[in-house]
C-alpha positions in Angstrom: 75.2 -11.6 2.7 78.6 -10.1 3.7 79.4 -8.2 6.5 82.1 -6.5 8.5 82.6 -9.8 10.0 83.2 -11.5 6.5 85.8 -9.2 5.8 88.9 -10.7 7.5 87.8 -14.6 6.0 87.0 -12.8 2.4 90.3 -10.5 2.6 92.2 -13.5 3.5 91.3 -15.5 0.6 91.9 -13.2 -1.8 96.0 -13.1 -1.0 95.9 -16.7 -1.0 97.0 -16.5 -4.8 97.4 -13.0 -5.6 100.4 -11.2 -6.7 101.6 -7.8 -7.0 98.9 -6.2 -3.7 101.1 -3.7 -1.0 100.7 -4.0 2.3 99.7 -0.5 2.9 97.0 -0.2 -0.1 95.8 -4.1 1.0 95.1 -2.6 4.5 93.5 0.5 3.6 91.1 -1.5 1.2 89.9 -3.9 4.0 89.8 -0.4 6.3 87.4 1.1 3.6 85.2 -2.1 3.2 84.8 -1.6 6.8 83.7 1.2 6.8 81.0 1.7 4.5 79.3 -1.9 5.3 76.9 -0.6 7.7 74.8 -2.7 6.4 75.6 -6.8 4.8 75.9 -6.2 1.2 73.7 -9.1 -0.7 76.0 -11.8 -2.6 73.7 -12.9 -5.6 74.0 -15.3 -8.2 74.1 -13.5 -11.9 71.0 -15.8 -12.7 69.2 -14.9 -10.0 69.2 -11.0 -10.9 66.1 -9.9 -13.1 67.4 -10.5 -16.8 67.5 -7.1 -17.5 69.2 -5.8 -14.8 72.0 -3.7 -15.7 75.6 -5.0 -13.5 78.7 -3.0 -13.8 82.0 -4.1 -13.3 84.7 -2.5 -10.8 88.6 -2.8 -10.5 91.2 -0.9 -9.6 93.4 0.2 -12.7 97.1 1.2 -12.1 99.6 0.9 -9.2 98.3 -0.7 -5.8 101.7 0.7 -4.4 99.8 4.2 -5.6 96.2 3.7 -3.8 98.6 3.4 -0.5 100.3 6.6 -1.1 97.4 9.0 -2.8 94.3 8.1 -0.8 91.0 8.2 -1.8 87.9 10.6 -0.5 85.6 7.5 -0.5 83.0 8.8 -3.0 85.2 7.0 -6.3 83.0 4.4 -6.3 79.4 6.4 -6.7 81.1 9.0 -9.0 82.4 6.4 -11.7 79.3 4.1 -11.8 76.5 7.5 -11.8 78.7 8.7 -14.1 78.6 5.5 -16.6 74.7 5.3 -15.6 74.6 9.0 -16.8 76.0 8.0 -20.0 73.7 4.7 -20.7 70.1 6.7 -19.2 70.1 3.7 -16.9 70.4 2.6 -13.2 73.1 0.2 -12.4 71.4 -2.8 -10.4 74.0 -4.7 -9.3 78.1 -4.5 -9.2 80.3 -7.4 -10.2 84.2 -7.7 -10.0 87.4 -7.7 -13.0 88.9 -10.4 -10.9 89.4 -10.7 -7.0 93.4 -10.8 -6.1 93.7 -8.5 -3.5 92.2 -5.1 -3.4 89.7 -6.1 -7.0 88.2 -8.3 -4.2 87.4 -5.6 -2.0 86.8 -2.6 -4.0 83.3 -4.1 -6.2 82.0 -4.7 -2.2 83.0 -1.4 -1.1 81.5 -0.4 -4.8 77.8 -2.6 -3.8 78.3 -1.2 0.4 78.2 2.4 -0.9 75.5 2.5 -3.4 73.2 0.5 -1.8 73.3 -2.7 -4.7 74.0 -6.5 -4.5 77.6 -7.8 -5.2 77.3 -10.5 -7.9 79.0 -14.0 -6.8 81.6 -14.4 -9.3 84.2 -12.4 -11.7 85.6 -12.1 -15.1 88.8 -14.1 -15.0 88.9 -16.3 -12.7 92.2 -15.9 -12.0 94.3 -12.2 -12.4 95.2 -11.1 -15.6 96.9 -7.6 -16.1 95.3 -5.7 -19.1 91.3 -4.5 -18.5 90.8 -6.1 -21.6 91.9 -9.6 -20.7 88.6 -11.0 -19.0 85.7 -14.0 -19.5 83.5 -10.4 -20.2 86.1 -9.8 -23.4 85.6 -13.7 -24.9 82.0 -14.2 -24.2 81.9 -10.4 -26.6 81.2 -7.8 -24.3 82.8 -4.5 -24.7 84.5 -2.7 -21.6 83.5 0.7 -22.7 81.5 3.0 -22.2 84.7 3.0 -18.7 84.1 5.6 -16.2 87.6 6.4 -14.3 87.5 8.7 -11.1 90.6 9.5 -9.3 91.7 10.3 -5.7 91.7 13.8 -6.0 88.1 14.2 -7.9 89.4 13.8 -11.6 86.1 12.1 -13.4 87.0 10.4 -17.0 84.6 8.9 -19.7 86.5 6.8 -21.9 84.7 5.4 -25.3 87.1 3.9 -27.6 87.6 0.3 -29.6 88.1 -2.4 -27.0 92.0 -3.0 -28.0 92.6 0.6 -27.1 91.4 0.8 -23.8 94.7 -0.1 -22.2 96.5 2.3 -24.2 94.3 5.0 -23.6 93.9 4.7 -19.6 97.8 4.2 -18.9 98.4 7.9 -19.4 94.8 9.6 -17.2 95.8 7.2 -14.4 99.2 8.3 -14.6 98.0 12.0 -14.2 95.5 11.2 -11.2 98.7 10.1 -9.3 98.9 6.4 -10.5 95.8 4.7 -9.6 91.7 5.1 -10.4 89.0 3.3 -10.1 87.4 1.9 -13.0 83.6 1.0 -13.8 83.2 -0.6 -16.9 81.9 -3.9 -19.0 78.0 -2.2 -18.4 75.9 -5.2 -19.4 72.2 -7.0 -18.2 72.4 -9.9 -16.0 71.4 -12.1 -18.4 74.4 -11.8 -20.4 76.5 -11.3 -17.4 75.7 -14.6 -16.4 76.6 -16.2 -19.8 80.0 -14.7 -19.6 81.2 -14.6 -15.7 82.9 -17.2 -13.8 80.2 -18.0 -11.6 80.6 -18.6 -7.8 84.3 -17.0 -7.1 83.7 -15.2 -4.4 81.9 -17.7 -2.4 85.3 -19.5 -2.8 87.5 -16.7 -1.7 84.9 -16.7 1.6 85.7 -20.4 2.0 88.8 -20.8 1.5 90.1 -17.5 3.6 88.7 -19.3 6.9 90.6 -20.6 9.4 92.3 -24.6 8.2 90.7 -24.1 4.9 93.3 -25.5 2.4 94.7 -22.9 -0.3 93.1 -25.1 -3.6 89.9 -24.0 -2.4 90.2 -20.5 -3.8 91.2 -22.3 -7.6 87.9 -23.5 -8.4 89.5 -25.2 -11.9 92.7 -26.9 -9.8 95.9 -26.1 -8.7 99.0 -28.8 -9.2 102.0 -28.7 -7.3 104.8 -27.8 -10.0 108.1 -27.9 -7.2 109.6 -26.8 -4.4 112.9 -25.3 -3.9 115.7 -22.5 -3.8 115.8 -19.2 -5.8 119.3 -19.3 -7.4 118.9 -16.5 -9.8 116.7 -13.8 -11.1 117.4 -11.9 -14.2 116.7 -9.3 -16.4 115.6 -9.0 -20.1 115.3 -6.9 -22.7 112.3 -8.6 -23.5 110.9 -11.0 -26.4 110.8 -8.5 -29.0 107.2 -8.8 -29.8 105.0 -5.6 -30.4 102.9 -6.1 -26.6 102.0 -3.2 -24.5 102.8 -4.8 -20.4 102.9 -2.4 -17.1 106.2 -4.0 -16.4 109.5 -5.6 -17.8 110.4 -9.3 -18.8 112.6 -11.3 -16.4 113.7 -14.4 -15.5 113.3 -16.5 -12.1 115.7 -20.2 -11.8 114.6 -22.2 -9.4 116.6 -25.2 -8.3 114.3 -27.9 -7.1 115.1 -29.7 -3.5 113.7 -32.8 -4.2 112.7 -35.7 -6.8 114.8 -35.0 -9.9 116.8 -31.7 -8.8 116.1 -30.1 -12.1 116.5 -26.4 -12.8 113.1 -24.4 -13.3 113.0 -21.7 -14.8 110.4 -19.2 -14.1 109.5 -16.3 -17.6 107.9 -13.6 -16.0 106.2 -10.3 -18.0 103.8 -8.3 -15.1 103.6 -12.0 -14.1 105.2 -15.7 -14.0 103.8 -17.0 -17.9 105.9 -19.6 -18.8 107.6 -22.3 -16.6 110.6 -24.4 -17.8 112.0 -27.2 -16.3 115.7 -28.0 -17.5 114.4 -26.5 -20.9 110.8 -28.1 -21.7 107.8 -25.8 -21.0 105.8 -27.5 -17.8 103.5 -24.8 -17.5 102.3 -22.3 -19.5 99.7 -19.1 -19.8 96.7 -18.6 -19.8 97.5 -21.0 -16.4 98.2 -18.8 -13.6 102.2 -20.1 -12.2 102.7 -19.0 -8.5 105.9 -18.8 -6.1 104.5 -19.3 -2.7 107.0 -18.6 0.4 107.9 -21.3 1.9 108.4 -19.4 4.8 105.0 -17.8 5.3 103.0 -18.9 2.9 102.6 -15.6 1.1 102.7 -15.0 -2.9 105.8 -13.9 -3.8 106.0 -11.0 -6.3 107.8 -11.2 -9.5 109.7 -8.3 -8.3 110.7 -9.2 -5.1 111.7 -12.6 -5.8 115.7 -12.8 -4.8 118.4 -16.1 -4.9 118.5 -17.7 -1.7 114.4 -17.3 -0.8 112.6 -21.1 -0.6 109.1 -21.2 -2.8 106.9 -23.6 -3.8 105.3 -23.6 -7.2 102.2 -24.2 -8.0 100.1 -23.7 -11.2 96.2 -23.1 -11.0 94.5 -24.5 -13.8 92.6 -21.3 -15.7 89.0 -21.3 -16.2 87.5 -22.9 -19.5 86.8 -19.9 -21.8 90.7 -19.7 -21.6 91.7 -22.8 -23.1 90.1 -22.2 -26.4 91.7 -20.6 -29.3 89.9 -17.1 -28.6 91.2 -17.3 -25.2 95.0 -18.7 -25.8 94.4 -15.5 -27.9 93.6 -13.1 -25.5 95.8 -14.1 -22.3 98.2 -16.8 -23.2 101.8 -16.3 -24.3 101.3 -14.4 -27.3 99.1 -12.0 -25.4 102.6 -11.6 -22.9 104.9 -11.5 -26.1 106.3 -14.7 -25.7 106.5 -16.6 -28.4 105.2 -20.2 -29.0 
């Protein structure tokens, strides 16, 4: 079960490796979460559900720096998923999560809190990936439409197009909701569900956000230790030239390492860090997630906050299975980020 008093341990681990969250949208998440858990919310294992039961997944889509600025009115959550039950002539019986950086960890509990439903333990990446499409759900063959979108200011969307046009397709109704909706989507029975998720990733995030608990708990598949060092440069790009639809622009991070060797890493970044270099030969790669931690506080450092002088450490947390196989080097490795092999 998880209750209001879970929620500083489970917002905690979720920041541990998550990039891109705002302060203000962070805080208003764990405010919501409080709010509507009057009562625990059941954490459930996927294979533990009734085969048949249908489990929708939740996530924010669009700017987190948005769900700060145009609040919601609360009742996103039960709009979207009645209106995708609507649309299938069937109940929703339990909610699962996209991923669970940040606010996606919050918002399928806040989802579960308000509709009355268990929250499934586990997600579809296990890791953060930027595109709806890029998810354990997409490998394993489920489709993430029929999507219902609601926005802040009651806007209610029901997308149905191919899979590799669901990014495409949402960028411009988020936009005109104010830059941020809530997405229900990936509509599929337990059963399957629990041949496709990434079992057991939330439990983690409640472990390893508690006090003393070391930071590799919350990377179930391992986390290495890449370098530590200064910022010396960041630059711009004009990008890799390859024909891949990203939220954000290419650019470069150069680390200079403190210790051991000295060498120069170098740190590709497209929405995220996907390629690491050091002194030319790729160390680290997508579909891996590569992190800059402050070595001052401990917390992520954004891509686009990153400036020369700051101290990071780098670590790289090993992605789950599904993603080291062709289909998933496919899907959310450098191609996938227009970076070329």
């Amino acid at each position: 079960m998880i209750g209001r008093e879970d929620l500083p341990v489970l917002a905690a681990g979720s920041r541990l490796f998550a990039t891109g969250a705002a302060e203000s949208s962070f805080q208003l998440a764990v405010d919501w979460a409080g709010a509507v858990l009057d009562t625990p919310v059941e954490l459930v294992a996927a294979g533990d559900l009734p085969p048949g039961t249908l489990c929708v997944a939740v996530s924010l889509v669009g700017s987190t720096t948005a769900l700060g600025e145009q609040l919601p009115e609360g009742q996103e959550p039960a709009r979207a998923v009645r209106a995708l039950e609507r649309r299938l002539g069937r109940r929703a019986g339990a909610v699962v999560a996209l991923n669970l950086a940040a606010e996606n960890a919050l918002l399928p509990l806040i989802a579960a809190a308000s509709l009355g439903l268990p929250l499934v333990d586990g997600d579809g990446s296990g890791r953060v990936f930027p595109l709806v499409e890029q998810t354990t759900y997409t490998l394993g063959g489920v489709s993430s439409t029929p999507l219902a979108l609601a926005g802040p200011s009651g806007e209610l969307v029901l997308l149905e197009t191919a899979p590799d046009r669901v990014e495409e397709t949402l960028r411009p109704v988020v936009l005109s909701f104010g830059g941020w909706g809530l997405a229900v989507c990936y509509p599929m029975e337990a059963a399957e569900l629990a041949r496709v998720l990434v079992p057991g990733t939330v439990s983690l995030l409640l472990e390893a956000g508690r006090p003393g608990a070391p930071r590799s708990v919350a990377a179930p598949y391992g986390v290495r230790r890449l370098c530590e060092g200064r910022i010396v440069a960041v630059e711009g790009s004009s990008g890799h030239g390859a024909d891949v639809t990203l939220p954000s622009a290419p650019s470069s991070i150069v680390v200079e390492e403190s210790e051991g060797l000295g060498r120069l890493v170098r740190l590709e970044a497209h929405n995220e860090i996907v390629l690491a270099l050091a002194d030319g030969a790729a160390v680290a790669m997508a579909p891996d997630q590569i992190c800059m931690i402050s070595s001052a506080d401990g917390v992520v450092v954004d891509v686009d906050k990153a400036s020369p002088g700051m101290r990071v450490e780098v670590l790289v947390l090993r992605a789950a299975p599904a993603w080291h196989t062709e289909q998933g080097s496919a899907l959310g490795g450098l191609r996938a980020f227009g970076v070329p092999l």
